[in-house]
LUMMILO-429412 format. One record per residue (C-alpha): residue number from 1; x, y, z; residue in three letters. Coordinates in steps of 0.02 Angstrom, whole numbers. Layout:
<rs>
 num      u      v      w residuo
 NUM      X      Y      Z     ALA
...
</rs>
This chain:
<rs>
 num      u      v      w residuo
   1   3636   1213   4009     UNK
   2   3702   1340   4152     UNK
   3   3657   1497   4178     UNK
   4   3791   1582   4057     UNK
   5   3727   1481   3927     UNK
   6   3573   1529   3953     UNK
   7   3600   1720   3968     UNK
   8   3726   1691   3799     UNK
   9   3566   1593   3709     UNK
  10   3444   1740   3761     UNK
  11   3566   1880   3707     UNK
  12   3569   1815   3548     UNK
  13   3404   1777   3528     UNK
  14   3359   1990   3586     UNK
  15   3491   2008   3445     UNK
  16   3422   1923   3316     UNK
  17   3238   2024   3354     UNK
  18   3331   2175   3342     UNK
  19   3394   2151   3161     UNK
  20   3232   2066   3124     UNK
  21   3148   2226   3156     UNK
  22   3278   2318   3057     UNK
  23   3245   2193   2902     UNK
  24   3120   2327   2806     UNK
  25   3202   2489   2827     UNK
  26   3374   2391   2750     UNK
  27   3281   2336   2599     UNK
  28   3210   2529   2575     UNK
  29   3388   2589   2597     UNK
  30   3340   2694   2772     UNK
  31   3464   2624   2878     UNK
  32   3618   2735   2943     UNK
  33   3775   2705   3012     UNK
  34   3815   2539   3064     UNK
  35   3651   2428   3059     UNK
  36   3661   2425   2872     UNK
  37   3792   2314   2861     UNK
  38   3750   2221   3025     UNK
  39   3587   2190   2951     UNK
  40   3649   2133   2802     UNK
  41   3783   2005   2883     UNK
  42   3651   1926   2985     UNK
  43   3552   1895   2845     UNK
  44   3697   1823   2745     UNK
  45   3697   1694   2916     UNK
  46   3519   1689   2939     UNK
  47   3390   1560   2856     UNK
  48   3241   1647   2930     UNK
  49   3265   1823   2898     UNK
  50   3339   1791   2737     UNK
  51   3175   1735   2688     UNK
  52   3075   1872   2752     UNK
  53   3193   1972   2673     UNK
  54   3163   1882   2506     UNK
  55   2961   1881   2544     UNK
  56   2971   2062   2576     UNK
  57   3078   2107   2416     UNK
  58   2957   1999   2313     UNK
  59   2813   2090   2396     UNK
  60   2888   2258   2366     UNK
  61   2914   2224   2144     UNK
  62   2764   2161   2161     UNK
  63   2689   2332   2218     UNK
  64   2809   2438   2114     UNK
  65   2762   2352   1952     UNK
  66   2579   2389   1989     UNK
  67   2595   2561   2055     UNK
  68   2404   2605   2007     UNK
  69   2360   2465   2139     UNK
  70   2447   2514   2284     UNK
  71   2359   2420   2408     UNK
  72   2311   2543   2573     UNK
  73   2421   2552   2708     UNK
  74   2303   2413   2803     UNK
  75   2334   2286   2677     UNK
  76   2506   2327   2677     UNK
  77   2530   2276   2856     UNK
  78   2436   2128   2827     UNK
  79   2550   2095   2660     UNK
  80   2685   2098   2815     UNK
  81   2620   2007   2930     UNK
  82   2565   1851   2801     UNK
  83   2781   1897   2744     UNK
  84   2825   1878   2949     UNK
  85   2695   1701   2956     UNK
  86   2780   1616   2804     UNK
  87   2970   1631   2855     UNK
  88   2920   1541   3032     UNK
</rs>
């Protein structure tokens, strides 16, 4: 690999974090401008944020049909975080 290559690879890969990040605020409808769609073609392309995407939709009914048990904000981050784990 040369050094393009390798500055092309890590590009993408900053990318990729980028809409990663962006992932949560798409499904909740919060995203202006461009990154909505951008978001939502590199999930049509990618395997592993597709299924964070699909963990953290399943995650989110699950909440909304059991509004009474909201889980705290703490357990919600760790709801994430287990989401983040089982996509790797």
């Amino acid at each position: 690999m040369n050094a393009q290559q390798a500055a092309d690879e890590c590009r993408q890969w900053a990318r990729h974090l980028r809409l990663r990040r962006m992932v949560g605020a798409y499904l909740d409808g919060e995203l202006t401008g461009a990154d909505g769609p951008r978001v939502a073609a590199h999930l049509a392309v990618c395997w592993m944020c597709s299924g964070y995407a699909e963990t953290l939709r399943l995650i989110k009914q699950s909440l909304r049909a059991s509004p009474g048990r909201t889980p705290p904000d703490l357990a919600e981050t760790r709801l994430r975080r287990f989401a983040e784990r089982l996509t790797r």
